[in-house]
Each structure stands twice: as structure tokens, then as C-alpha cells.
C-alpha positions in Angstrom: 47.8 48.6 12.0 47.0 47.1 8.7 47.1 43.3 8.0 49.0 42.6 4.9 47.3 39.8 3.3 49.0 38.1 0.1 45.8 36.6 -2.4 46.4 33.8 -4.5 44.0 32.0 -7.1 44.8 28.6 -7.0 44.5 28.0 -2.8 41.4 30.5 -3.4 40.0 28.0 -5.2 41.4 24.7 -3.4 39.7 26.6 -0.2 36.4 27.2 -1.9 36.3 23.5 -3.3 37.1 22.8 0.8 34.7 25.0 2.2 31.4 24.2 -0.1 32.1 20.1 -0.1 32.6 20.5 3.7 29.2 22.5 4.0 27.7 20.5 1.4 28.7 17.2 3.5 28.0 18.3 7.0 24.4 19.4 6.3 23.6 16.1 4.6 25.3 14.0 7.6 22.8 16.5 9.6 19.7 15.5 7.6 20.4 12.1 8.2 20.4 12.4 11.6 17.1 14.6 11.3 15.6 11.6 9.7 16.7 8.9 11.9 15.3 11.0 15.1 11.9 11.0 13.0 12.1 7.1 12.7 13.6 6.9 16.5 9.9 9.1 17.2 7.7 7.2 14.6 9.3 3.7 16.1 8.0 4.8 19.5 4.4 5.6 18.2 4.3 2.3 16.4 5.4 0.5 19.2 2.7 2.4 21.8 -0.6 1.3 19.3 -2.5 -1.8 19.6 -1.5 -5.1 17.2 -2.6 -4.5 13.8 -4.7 -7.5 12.6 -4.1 -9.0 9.3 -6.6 -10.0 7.6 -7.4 -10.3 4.2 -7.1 -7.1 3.4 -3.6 -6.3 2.6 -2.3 -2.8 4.3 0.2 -0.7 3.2 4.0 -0.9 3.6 3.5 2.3 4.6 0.4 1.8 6.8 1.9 -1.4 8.3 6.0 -1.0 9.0 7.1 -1.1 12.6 3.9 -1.9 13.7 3.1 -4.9 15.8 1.3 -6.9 13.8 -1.3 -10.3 14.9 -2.2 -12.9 12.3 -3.8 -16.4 12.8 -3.1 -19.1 9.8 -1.2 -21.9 8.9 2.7 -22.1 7.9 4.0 -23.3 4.2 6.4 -25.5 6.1 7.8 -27.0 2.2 8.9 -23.3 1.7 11.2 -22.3 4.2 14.3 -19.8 3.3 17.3 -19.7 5.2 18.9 -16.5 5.1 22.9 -17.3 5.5 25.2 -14.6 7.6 23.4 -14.1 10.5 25.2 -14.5 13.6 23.8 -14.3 17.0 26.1 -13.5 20.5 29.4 -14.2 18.6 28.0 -17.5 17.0 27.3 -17.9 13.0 23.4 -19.0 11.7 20.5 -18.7 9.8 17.1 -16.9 10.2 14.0 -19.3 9.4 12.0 -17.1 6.6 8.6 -19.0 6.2 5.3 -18.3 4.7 2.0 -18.3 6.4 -1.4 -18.6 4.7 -3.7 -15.8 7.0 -6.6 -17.6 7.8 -10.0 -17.4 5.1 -7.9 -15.5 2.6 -5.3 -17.1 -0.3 -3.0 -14.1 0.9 0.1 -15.3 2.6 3.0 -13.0 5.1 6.2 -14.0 5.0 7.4 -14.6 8.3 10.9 -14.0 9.6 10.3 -16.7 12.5 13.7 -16.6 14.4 17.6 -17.5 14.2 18.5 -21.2 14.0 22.9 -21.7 14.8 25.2 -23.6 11.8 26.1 -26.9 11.8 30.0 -26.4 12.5 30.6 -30.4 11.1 28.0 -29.6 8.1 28.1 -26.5 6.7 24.9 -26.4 4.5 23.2 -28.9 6.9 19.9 -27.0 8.7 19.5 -28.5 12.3 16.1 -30.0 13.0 13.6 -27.3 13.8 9.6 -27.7 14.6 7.0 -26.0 12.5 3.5 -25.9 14.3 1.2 -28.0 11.4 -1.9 -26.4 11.7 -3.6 -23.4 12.7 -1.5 -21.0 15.0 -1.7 -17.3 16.0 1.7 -15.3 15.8 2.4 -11.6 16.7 5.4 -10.1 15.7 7.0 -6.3 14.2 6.1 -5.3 10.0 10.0 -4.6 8.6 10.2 -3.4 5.6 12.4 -6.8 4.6 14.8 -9.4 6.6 17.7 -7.1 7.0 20.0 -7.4 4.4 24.3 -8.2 4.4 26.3 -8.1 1.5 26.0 -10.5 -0.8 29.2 -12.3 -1.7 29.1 -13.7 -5.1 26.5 -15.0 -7.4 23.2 -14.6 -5.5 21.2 -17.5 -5.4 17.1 -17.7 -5.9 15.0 -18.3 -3.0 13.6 -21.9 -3.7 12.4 -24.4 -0.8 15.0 -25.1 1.7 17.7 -23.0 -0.2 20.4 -21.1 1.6 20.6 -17.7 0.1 22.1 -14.4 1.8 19.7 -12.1 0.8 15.7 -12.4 -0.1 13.0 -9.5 -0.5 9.3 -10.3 -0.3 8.9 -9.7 -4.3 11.8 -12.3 -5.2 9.9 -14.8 -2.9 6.9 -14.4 -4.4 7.5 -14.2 -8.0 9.8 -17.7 -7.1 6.9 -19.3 -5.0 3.7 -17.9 -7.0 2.1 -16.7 -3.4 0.2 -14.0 -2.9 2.2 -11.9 0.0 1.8 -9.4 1.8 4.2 -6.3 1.1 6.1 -6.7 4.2 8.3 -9.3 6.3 6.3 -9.9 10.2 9.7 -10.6 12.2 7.7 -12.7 15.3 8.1 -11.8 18.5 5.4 -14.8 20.0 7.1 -17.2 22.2 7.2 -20.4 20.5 7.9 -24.6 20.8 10.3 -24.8 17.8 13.9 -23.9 19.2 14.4 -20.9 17.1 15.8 -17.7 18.9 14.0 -14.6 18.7 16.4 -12.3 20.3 16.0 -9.7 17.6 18.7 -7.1 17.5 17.4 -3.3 17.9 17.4 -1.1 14.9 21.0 0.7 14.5 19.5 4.3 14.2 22.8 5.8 14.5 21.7 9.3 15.2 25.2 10.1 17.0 27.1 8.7 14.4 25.7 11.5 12.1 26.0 13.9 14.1 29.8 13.0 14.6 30.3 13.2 10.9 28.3 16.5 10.6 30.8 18.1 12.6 34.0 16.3 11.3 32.5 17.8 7.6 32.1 21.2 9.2 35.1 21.4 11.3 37.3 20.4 7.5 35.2 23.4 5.8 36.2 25.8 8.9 39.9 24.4 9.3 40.6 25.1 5.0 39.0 29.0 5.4 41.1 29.4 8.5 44.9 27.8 6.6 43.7 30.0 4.2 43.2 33.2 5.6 46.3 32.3 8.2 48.5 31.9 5.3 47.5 34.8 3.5 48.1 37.1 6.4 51.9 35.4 6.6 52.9 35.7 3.1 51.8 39.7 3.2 54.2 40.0 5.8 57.0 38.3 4.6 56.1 39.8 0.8 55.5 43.7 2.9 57.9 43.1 6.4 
């Protein structure tokens, strides 16, 4: 028996529009998940090689991120950073961003040394923390930066002791004229200062693409079936 089918330009085109963005969407939600299993694979090899030892001698972003790291110096306790927005288990704070001076070198990291809670009475008032004075030995994981939220309003400079929401290693450095290294060392060495280093895991999200690769195909597969479905019943009623 033949299938009447009745063609007309404009859904044609509406369904072409459909079927490429759909495509076009679904196989970039599928390369992000390709990428995020590569990081997910290269977080693992990082994570299974020994402590890379700064020294003076700066590595690589590259060469350097989500390894664990090992440096000995001394902290630049008058230039800590608090980096506002950053809750911990349901409760609002501050992570302590602090240079450290590597030892025999005028190279500095800047290290993201842990989460310090808000001052519910006092706002923009930093609760006491302790800063080792001399020479100490920290390990921690290379991170590109300190994470970052979104900034709401006027961003403000890093500057010691300011409260900003954001801060990349270049803005402290051109502020504080140190020399540092091209990555943040989030520590992960246990510590007498209070702060909390209960770092959360990287948010690969791998399944999350893959949900939205398949929601973008299924919209490209659902407008060539209305389509063709429609097609077929407007030929019958136009040829019963």
C-alpha cells in the first residue's frame, strides 16, 4: 500500500533547524563528558605520583595541577585574602588565601590554607586564626585557582586582610608585587591553626552530560518523527 505523505516547506525547515541544533547540542554535551572522564583519569594519575617538591624552580600550570605538591617556607602572615561565599556543611565562611615564601628562593605559592566560619554578630569581622611564624613544611593539591562563585557587584582588589569573593594568582601578585608561583597549593597537612580543610571533591559531572546529550538527541529524534508522523496524516486526509 502506498503512504501518502503531504510535504511542506516551512515545518521542513522548522524540523531541519530541530534536528541539526539537537545533533549539534547533543555531541557537544558528549564531548564534555569525554573531557571530564579524561580529567576524572588524569585526577587519578596525579593523585597515584609522589609529592612534587617546590623549589625554586617554578613548574608549569600544566606540569604542576592536581598534583600533590610539598614546600617548606615561611607564611606572609600581613597578606592574608579572605575569599567571601564559601560555606561549609550548611554554614557561611571564608577560605584563608595566604602567601608562603619557599625556602632559599624570593619565589612565593599562594596557599589556599583552609575555611574559617563568619562572624554571625560581625559580618566583616575575621575570627582569630593562628599562622605558624617561622619555617613550616605544608603539603597540599596544585588547583588551577581557589574556586571561583559569582561575583555580586563591584569586585574588590585583593589587598591585606581584604574580603573579596573572587582572587586569581595574577591579581594577587600584580597587587602584592610577589613573585608566585602559577598555581594555588589548596593544603591538605594537618595543622594548629583552627582552619578546616575538609575540601570539597571536584564536581566532574560526567552523568550530568551525558543526561543532556541524550535530552539534545532525543529533541532532534522527537522533531524528525512529528514531522514525518504528520506528513503521513495530512496525505491521508488530503488523498483518503
Amino acid at each position: 500500500m502506498r503512504i501518502a505523505f503531504r510535504f511542506k516547506a516551512v515545518p521542513f525547515v522548522a524540523t531541519v533547524v530541530l534536528v541539526a541544533l539537537g545533533i549539534a547540542l547533543g555531541q557537544w554535551q558528549t564531548r564534555r563528558a569525554e573531557e571530564k572522564l579524561a580529567l576524572q583519569s588524569r585526577l587519578a594519575a596525579a593523585g597515584a605520583q609522589a609529592p612534587l617538591r617546590l623549589e625554586a624552580t617554578a613548574p608549569t600550570l600544566a606540569q604542576a595541577e592536581w598534583r600533590r605538591v610539598a614546600v617548606s617556607g615561611t607564611f606572609v602572615a600581613q597578606w592574608p585574602v579572605y575569599l567571601d561565599n564559601r560555606p561549609h556543611g550548611g554554614q557561611a565562611g571564608f577560605y584563608v588565601l595566604m602567601p608562603l615564601r619557599i625556602d632559599g628562593s624570593d619565589r612565593h605559592v599562594l596557599v589556599l590554607r583552609g575555611w574559617l566560619p563568619v562572624d554571625a554578630a560581625r559580618r566583616q569581622h575575621i575570627r582569630p586564626y593562628a599562622t605558624p611564624p617561622g619555617r613550616v613544611t605544608i603539603e597540599g593539591i596544585a588547583r588551577r585557582d581557589a574556586g571561583q562563585v559569582l561575583q555580586l557587584g563591584d569586585a574588590v582588589p585583593p589587598a591585606p586582610g581584604a574580603i573579596v569573593q573572587n582572587a586569581d594568582v595574577a591579581q594577587v601578585a600584580a597587587a602584592s608585587g610577589l613573585r608566585l608561583m602559577p598555581f594555588v597549593l589548596q593544603q591538605t597537612s594537618s595543622g594548629t591553626d583552627s582552619l578546616v580543610r575538609d575540601w570539597p571533591a571536584p564536581e566532574l559531572g560526567v552523568d550530568k552530560h551525558r543526561g543532556y546529550a541524550f535530552q539534545w538527541y532525543a529533541l532532534a529524534l522527537t522533531a524528525f518523527l512529528f514531522f514525518v508522523i504528520t506528513g503521513i496524516l495530512s496525505g491521508r486526509k488530503q488523498n483518503p
